[in-house]
N, C-alpha and C positions, 0 to 999 in steps of 0.2 A: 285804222285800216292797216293792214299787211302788205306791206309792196315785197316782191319778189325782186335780190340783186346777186350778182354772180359773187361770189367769194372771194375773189380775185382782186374785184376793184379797190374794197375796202380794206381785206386781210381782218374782216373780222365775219363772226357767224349773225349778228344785226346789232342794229345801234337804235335809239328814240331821237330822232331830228325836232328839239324844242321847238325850232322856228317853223317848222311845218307839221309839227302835232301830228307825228306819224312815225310808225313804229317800220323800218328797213329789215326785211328778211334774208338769209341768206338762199336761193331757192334751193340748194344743195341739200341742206339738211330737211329733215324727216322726224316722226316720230318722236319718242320722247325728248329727244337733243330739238327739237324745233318748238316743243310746248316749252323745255326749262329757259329756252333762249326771249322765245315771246314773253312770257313770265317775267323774267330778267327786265329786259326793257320796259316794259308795263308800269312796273316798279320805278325802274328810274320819271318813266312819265307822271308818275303819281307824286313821287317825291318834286318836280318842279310845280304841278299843277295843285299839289294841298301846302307847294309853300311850307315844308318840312325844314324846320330849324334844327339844325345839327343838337346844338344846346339844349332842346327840350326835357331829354332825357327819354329813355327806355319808355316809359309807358304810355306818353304824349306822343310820339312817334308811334309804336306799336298800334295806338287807336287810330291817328289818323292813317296809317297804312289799312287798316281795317275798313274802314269807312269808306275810303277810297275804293278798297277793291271792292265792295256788296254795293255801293253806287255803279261802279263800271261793269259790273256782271250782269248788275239789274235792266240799265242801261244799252247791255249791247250782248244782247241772250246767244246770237252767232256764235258770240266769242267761245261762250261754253260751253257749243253743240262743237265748234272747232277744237279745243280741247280734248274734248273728250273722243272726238271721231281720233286724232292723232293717239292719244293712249290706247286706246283699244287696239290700234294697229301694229302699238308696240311690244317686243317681244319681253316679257316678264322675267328675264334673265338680264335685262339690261340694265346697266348698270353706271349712271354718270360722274365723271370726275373734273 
């Protein structure tokens, strides 16, 4: 789930709250800076939730980051109608750093 928080309180654009298995938004941001940002933390969520060992190396990592996301896409189809409604809305010149 997506919570909407002001920018301000955090001083970040969202974070993955482990202990409440929830992804913090910044409501400020939009568009592609708001898909790379959910993305971002999604990731960090996967990497606590598949128990991702730094040491595995490159390609043990790589898979279970894989698995992890075609389980959560499959799992939660909103996400990738969210997604993609935000890229659509983004302008194709944009450009993130």
């Amino acid at each position: 789930m997506i919570h909407p928080q002001e920018a301000d309180e955090a001083r970040v654009w969202g974070y993955y709250d482990p202990n409440g298995k929830r992804i913090v938004l910044d409501a400020g941001i939009s568009g592609l800076r708001a898909v790379e940002v959910v993305i971002h933390e999604l990731t960090h969520a996967l990497y606590h939730l598949k128990s991702v060992n730094p040491r595995w190396g490159e390609e043990k990592t790589v898979t279970a980051f894989g698995l992890g996301w075609a389980h959560l896409l499959r799992d939660n189809p909103k996400l990738l109608l969210w997604i993609i409604a935000h890229i659509l809305k983004t302008n194709k010149t944009e450009v993130l750093t």
